[in-house]
C-alpha positions as CSV (number, residue, x, y, z in Angstrom):
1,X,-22.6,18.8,-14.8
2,X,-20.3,16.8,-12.0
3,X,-20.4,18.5,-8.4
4,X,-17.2,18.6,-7.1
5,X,-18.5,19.7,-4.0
6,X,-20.5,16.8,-3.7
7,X,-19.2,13.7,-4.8
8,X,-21.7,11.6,-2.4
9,X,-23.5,12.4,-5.5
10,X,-21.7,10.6,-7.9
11,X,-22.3,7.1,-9.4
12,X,-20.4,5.1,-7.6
13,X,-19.5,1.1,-9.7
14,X,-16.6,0.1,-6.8
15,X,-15.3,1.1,-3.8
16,X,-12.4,-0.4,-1.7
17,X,-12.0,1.0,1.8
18,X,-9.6,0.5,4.6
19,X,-10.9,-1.9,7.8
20,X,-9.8,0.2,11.0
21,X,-10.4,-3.1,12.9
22,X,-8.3,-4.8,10.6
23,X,-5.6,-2.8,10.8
24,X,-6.0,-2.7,14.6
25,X,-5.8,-6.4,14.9
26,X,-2.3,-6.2,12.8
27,X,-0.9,-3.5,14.8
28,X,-1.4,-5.6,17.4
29,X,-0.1,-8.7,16.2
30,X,2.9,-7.0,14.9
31,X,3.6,-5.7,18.5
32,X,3.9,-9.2,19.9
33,X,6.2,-10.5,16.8
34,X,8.5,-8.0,17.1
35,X,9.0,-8.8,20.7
36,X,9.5,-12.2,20.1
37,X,12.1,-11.3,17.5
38,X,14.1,-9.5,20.0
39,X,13.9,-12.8,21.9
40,X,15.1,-14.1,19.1
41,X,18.4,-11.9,19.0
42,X,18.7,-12.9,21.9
43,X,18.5,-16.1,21.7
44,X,20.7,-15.8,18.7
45,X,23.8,-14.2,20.5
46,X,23.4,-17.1,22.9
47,X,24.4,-19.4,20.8
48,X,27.1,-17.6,19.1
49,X,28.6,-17.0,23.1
50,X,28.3,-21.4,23.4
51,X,30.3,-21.7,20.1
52,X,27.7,-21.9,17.5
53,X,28.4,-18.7,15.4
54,X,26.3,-20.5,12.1
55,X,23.3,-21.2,13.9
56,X,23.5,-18.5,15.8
57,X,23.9,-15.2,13.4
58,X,20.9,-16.7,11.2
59,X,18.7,-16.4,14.2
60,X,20.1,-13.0,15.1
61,X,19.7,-11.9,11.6
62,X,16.1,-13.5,11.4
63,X,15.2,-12.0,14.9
64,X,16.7,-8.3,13.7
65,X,14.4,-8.4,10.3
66,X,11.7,-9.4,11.8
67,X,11.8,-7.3,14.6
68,X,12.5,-4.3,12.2
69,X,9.6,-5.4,9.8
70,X,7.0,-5.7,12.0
71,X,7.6,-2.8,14.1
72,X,7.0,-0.5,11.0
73,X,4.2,-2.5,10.2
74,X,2.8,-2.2,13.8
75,X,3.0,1.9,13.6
76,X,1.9,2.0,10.1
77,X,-1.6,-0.6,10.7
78,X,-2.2,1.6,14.3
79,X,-1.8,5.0,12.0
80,X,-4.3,3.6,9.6
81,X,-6.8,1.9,12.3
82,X,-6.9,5.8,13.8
83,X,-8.1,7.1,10.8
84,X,-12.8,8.0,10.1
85,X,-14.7,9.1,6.8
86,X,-13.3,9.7,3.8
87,X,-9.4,9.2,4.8
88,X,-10.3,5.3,5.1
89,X,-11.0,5.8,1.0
90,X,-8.2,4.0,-0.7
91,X,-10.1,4.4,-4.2
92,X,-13.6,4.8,-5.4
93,X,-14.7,4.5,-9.1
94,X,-17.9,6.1,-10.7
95,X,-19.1,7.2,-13.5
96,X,-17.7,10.6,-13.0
97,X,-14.4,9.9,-11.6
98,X,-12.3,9.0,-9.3
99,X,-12.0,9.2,-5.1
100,X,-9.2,8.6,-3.4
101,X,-7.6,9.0,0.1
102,X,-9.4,12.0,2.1
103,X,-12.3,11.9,-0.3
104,X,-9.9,13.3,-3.2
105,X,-11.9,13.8,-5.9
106,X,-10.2,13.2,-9.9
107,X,-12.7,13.7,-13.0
108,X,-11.9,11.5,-15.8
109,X,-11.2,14.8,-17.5
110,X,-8.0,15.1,-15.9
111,X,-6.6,11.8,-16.5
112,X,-3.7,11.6,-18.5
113,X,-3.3,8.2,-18.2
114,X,-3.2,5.0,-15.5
115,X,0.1,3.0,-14.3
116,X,-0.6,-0.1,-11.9
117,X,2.0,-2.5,-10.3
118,X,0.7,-5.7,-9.5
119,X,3.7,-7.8,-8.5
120,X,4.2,-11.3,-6.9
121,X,5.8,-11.4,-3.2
122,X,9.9,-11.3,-3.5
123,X,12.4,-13.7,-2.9
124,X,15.6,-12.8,-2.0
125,X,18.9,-15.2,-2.7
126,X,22.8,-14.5,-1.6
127,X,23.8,-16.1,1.5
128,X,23.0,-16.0,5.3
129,X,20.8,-12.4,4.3
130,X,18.9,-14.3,1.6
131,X,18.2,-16.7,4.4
132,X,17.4,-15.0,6.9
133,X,14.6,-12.3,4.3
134,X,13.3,-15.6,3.0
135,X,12.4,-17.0,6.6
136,X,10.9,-13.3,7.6
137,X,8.9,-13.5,4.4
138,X,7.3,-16.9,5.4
139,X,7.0,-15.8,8.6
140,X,5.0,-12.8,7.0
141,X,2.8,-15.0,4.8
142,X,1.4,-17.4,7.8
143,X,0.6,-14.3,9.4
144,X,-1.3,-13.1,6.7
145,X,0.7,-10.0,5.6
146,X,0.4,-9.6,1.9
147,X,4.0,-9.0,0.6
148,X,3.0,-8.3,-3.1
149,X,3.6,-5.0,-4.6
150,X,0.0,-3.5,-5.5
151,X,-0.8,0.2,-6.2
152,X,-2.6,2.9,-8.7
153,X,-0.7,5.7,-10.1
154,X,-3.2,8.2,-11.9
155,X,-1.2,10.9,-13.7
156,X,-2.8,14.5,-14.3
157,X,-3.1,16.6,-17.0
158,X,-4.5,19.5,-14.5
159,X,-2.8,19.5,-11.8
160,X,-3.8,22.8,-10.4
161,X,-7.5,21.7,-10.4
162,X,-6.7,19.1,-8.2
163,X,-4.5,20.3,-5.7
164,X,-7.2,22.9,-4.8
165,X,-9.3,20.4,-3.6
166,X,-6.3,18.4,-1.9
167,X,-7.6,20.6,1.2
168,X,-7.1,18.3,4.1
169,X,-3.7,16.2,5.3
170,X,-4.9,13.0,4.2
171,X,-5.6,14.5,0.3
172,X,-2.2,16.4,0.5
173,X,-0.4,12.8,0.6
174,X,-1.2,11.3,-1.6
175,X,-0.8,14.0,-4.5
176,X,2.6,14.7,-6.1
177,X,3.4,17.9,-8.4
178,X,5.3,17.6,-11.5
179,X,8.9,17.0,-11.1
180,X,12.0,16.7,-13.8
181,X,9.7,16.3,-16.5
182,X,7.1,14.4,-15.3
183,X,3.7,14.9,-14.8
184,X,1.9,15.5,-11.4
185,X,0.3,12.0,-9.5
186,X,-2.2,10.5,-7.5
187,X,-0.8,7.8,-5.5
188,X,-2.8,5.0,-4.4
189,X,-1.3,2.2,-2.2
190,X,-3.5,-1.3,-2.2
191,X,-1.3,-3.5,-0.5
192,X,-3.3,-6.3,1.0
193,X,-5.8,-6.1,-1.2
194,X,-7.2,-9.6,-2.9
195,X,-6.7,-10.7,-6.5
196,X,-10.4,-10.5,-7.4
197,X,-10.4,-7.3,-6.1
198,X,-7.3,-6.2,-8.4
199,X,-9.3,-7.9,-11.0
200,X,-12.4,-6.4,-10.7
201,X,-10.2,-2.7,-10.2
202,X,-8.7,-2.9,-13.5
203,X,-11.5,-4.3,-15.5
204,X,-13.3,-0.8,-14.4
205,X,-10.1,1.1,-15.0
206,X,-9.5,0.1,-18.5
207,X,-13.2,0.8,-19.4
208,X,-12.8,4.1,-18.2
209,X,-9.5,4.8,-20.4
210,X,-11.3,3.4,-23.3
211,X,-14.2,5.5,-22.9
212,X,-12.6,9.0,-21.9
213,X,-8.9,8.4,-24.1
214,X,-6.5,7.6,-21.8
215,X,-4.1,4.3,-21.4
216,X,-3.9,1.8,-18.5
217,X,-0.1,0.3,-18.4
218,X,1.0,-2.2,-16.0
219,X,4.4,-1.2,-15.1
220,X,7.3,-3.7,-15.0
Protein backbone atom coordinates (compact mmCIF):
# COMPACT_ATOMS: atom_id res chain seq x y z
CA UNK A 1 0.00 0.00 0.00
CA UNK A 2 1.50 3.72 -0.84
CA UNK A 3 2.60 5.79 2.32
CA UNK A 4 1.41 9.07 2.01
CA UNK A 5 3.25 9.98 4.92
CA UNK A 6 6.28 8.93 3.48
CA UNK A 7 6.82 9.55 -0.01
CA UNK A 8 10.77 9.41 0.39
CA UNK A 9 9.63 5.95 0.06
CA UNK A 10 8.39 5.99 -3.24
CA UNK A 11 9.96 4.90 -6.57
CA UNK A 12 11.11 7.65 -7.89
CA UNK A 13 11.79 7.44 -12.35
CA UNK A 14 12.37 11.57 -12.64
CA UNK A 15 12.74 14.47 -10.74
CA UNK A 16 13.20 18.19 -11.82
CA UNK A 17 14.10 20.59 -9.08
CA UNK A 18 14.68 24.24 -8.83
CA UNK A 19 18.62 25.59 -8.66
CA UNK A 20 18.53 28.25 -5.73
CA UNK A 21 21.90 29.36 -7.10
CA UNK A 22 20.50 29.66 -10.38
CA UNK A 23 17.85 31.62 -9.51
CA UNK A 24 20.13 33.77 -7.41
CA UNK A 25 22.49 34.46 -10.24
CA UNK A 26 19.12 35.73 -12.31
CA UNK A 27 17.88 37.78 -9.59
CA UNK A 28 20.88 39.38 -9.74
CA UNK A 29 21.35 39.88 -13.34
CA UNK A 30 17.92 41.12 -13.60
CA UNK A 31 18.73 43.83 -10.94
CA UNK A 32 21.46 45.37 -13.14
CA UNK A 33 19.20 45.25 -16.45
CA UNK A 34 16.57 46.84 -15.09
CA UNK A 35 18.74 49.65 -14.07
CA UNK A 36 20.26 49.97 -17.27
CA UNK A 37 16.75 50.14 -18.69
CA UNK A 38 15.94 53.09 -16.72
CA UNK A 39 19.07 54.52 -18.23
CA UNK A 40 17.66 53.82 -21.15
CA UNK A 41 14.42 55.95 -20.56
CA UNK A 42 16.49 58.20 -19.93
CA UNK A 43 18.39 58.23 -22.51
CA UNK A 44 15.30 57.98 -24.54
CA UNK A 45 13.59 61.23 -23.32
CA UNK A 46 16.88 62.82 -24.34
CA UNK A 47 16.51 62.45 -27.57
CA UNK A 48 12.96 63.20 -27.87
CA UNK A 49 14.05 66.85 -25.83
CA UNK A 50 17.02 67.26 -29.11
CA UNK A 51 14.16 66.65 -31.63
CA UNK A 52 14.31 63.05 -32.26
CA UNK A 53 10.83 61.90 -31.04
CA UNK A 54 11.25 58.40 -33.49
CA UNK A 55 14.32 57.36 -32.15
CA UNK A 56 13.67 58.42 -29.06
CA UNK A 57 10.09 56.88 -27.87
CA UNK A 58 11.51 53.35 -29.14
CA UNK A 59 14.23 53.60 -26.68
CA UNK A 60 11.84 54.84 -23.95
CA UNK A 61 9.52 52.19 -24.70
CA UNK A 62 12.36 49.52 -24.88
CA UNK A 63 13.93 50.87 -21.61
CA UNK A 64 10.24 50.86 -19.82
CA UNK A 65 9.65 47.01 -20.90
CA UNK A 66 12.61 46.00 -20.02
CA UNK A 67 12.87 47.69 -16.93
CA UNK A 68 9.33 46.29 -16.06
CA UNK A 69 10.32 42.70 -17.15
CA UNK A 70 13.17 42.27 -15.43
CA UNK A 71 12.23 43.70 -12.25
CA UNK A 72 9.46 41.03 -11.88
CA UNK A 73 11.81 38.62 -12.89
CA UNK A 74 14.44 39.84 -10.37
CA UNK A 75 11.77 39.42 -7.27
CA UNK A 76 10.33 36.29 -8.66
CA UNK A 77 14.18 34.35 -9.24
CA UNK A 78 15.23 35.98 -5.43
CA UNK A 79 11.70 34.45 -4.04
CA UNK A 80 12.60 31.12 -5.54
CA UNK A 81 16.49 31.19 -4.67
CA UNK A 82 15.10 31.64 -0.80
CA UNK A 83 13.31 28.67 -0.95
CA UNK A 84 15.00 24.61 1.03
CA UNK A 85 13.61 20.90 0.84
CA UNK A 86 10.71 19.97 -0.77
CA UNK A 87 9.38 23.63 -1.89
CA UNK A 88 12.40 23.55 -4.58
CA UNK A 89 10.14 20.28 -6.00
CA UNK A 90 8.74 21.49 -9.21
CA UNK A 91 7.66 17.73 -10.07
CA UNK A 92 8.67 14.27 -9.22
CA UNK A 93 7.37 11.12 -11.02
CA UNK A 94 7.34 7.44 -9.50
CA UNK A 95 5.79 4.66 -9.66
CA UNK A 96 3.19 5.71 -7.19
CA UNK A 97 2.54 9.20 -8.11
CA UNK A 98 3.22 12.37 -8.34
CA UNK A 99 5.24 15.23 -6.11
CA UNK A 100 5.03 18.58 -6.63
CA UNK A 101 5.86 21.95 -5.03
CA UNK A 102 6.23 21.56 -1.06
CA UNK A 103 6.49 17.82 -1.43
CA UNK A 104 2.71 17.67 -2.63
CA UNK A 105 1.97 14.27 -2.90
CA UNK A 106 -0.91 13.07 -5.99
CA UNK A 107 -1.51 9.14 -6.44
CA UNK A 108 -2.18 8.18 -9.82
CA UNK A 109 -5.56 7.26 -8.28
CA UNK A 110 -6.60 10.66 -8.31
CA UNK A 111 -5.74 11.66 -11.63
CA UNK A 112 -8.42 12.64 -13.84
CA UNK A 113 -6.41 13.48 -16.50
CA UNK A 114 -3.07 15.62 -17.67
CA UNK A 115 -2.99 19.04 -19.75
CA UNK A 116 0.58 20.46 -20.70
CA UNK A 117 1.45 23.66 -22.67
CA UNK A 118 4.62 23.50 -24.33
CA UNK A 119 4.70 26.63 -26.52
CA UNK A 120 7.50 28.47 -28.63
CA UNK A 121 8.73 32.07 -27.36
CA UNK A 122 6.14 34.92 -28.74
CA UNK A 123 6.53 37.42 -31.22
CA UNK A 124 4.71 40.36 -31.09
CA UNK A 125 3.86 42.64 -34.46
CA UNK A 126 1.82 46.23 -34.60
CA UNK A 127 3.95 49.19 -34.60
CA UNK A 128 6.53 51.08 -32.29
CA UNK A 129 5.04 48.35 -29.22
CA UNK A 130 5.77 45.30 -31.50
CA UNK A 131 9.19 46.87 -31.78
CA UNK A 132 9.98 47.67 -28.84
CA UNK A 133 8.45 43.64 -27.15
CA UNK A 134 10.49 42.18 -30.01
CA UNK A 135 13.86 43.93 -28.95
CA UNK A 136 13.05 43.10 -25.03
CA UNK A 137 12.54 39.51 -26.11
CA UNK A 138 15.98 39.27 -27.74
CA UNK A 139 17.35 41.00 -25.15
CA UNK A 140 15.73 38.22 -22.95
CA UNK A 141 17.10 35.33 -25.03
CA UNK A 142 21.04 36.47 -24.95
CA UNK A 143 20.45 36.61 -21.45
CA UNK A 144 19.32 33.24 -21.21
CA UNK A 145 15.68 33.78 -20.02
CA UNK A 146 13.54 31.09 -21.53
CA UNK A 147 10.46 32.92 -22.89
CA UNK A 148 8.46 29.65 -23.86
CA UNK A 149 5.29 28.79 -22.27
CA UNK A 150 5.89 25.38 -20.38
CA UNK A 151 3.70 23.91 -17.52
CA UNK A 152 1.71 20.65 -16.02
CA UNK A 153 -1.86 20.88 -15.18
CA UNK A 154 -2.96 17.62 -13.28
CA UNK A 155 -6.65 17.68 -12.76
CA UNK A 156 -8.28 15.71 -9.66
CA UNK A 157 -10.92 13.46 -9.30
CA UNK A 158 -10.52 13.77 -5.28
CA UNK A 159 -9.95 16.79 -4.46
CA UNK A 160 -10.53 16.61 -0.77
CA UNK A 161 -7.78 13.89 -0.45
CA UNK A 162 -5.43 16.26 -1.63
CA UNK A 163 -5.96 19.32 -0.15
CA UNK A 164 -5.53 17.70 3.30
CA UNK A 165 -2.19 17.07 2.61
CA UNK A 166 -1.65 20.66 0.94
CA UNK A 167 -0.48 21.48 4.67
CA UNK A 168 2.18 23.98 4.14
CA UNK A 169 2.24 27.49 2.06
CA UNK A 170 4.23 26.28 -0.69
CA UNK A 171 1.50 23.03 -1.34
CA UNK A 172 -1.46 25.54 -0.78
CA UNK A 173 -0.23 27.32 -4.12
CA UNK A 174 -0.08 25.43 -6.21
CA UNK A 175 -3.63 23.63 -5.74
CA UNK A 176 -6.87 25.10 -7.10
CA UNK A 177 -10.54 23.78 -6.03
CA UNK A 178 -13.19 23.25 -8.47
CA UNK A 179 -14.64 26.37 -9.99
CA UNK A 180 -17.69 26.98 -12.56
CA UNK A 181 -17.68 23.53 -13.51
CA UNK A 182 -14.46 22.54 -13.59
CA UNK A 183 -12.48 20.17 -11.81
CA UNK A 184 -9.95 21.00 -8.95
CA UNK A 185 -5.82 21.38 -10.22
CA UNK A 186 -2.33 20.94 -9.57
CA UNK A 187 -0.43 23.62 -11.09
CA UNK A 188 3.07 23.08 -12.13
CA UNK A 189 5.10 25.92 -13.68
CA UNK A 190 8.41 24.60 -15.74
CA UNK A 191 9.50 27.60 -17.31
CA UNK A 192 13.12 27.39 -18.13
CA UNK A 193 13.22 24.00 -18.27
CA UNK A 194 15.15 22.23 -21.47
CA UNK A 195 13.49 20.42 -24.29
CA UNK A 196 14.97 17.04 -23.44
CA UNK A 197 13.78 17.54 -20.18
CA UNK A 198 10.06 18.24 -21.54
CA UNK A 199 10.73 15.21 -23.62
CA UNK A 200 11.76 12.92 -21.15
CA UNK A 201 8.58 14.55 -18.74
CA UNK A 202 5.97 13.59 -21.14
CA UNK A 203 7.27 10.33 -22.28
CA UNK A 204 6.74 9.28 -18.38
CA UNK A 205 3.55 11.09 -18.24
CA UNK A 206 1.82 9.42 -21.00
CA UNK A 207 2.99 5.91 -19.72
CA UNK A 208 1.43 6.69 -16.62
CA UNK A 209 -2.07 7.69 -18.29
CA UNK A 210 -1.88 4.61 -20.29
CA UNK A 211 -1.30 2.47 -17.40
CA UNK A 212 -3.71 4.01 -14.73
CA UNK A 213 -6.69 5.38 -17.47
CA UNK A 214 -6.31 8.80 -17.76
CA UNK A 215 -5.44 11.19 -20.96
CA UNK A 216 -2.39 13.42 -21.58
CA UNK A 217 -3.59 16.49 -23.93
CA UNK A 218 -1.33 19.17 -25.02
CA UNK A 219 -3.35 22.29 -24.93
CA UNK A 220 -3.40 24.81 -27.83
Amino acid sequence: MTDLARPETWTERYRLVTDPSTQKSLGSKGIIIALISIVGVGIGVALIALGRPILGWIVVALGVIGALVWSLIALNSKAAAKMTGDDLIEIVVADEGLLVQGGLPVLWSEVARINYLWSAAPSFTGGLAGVAANAAGKAMDSAGVDRSKKSVTISLKDYDAVKARATTKARKMVLYGPMLGDPATVMVGLMGRSDAEMQQLLQLLHAAGAQHGFALTRDS
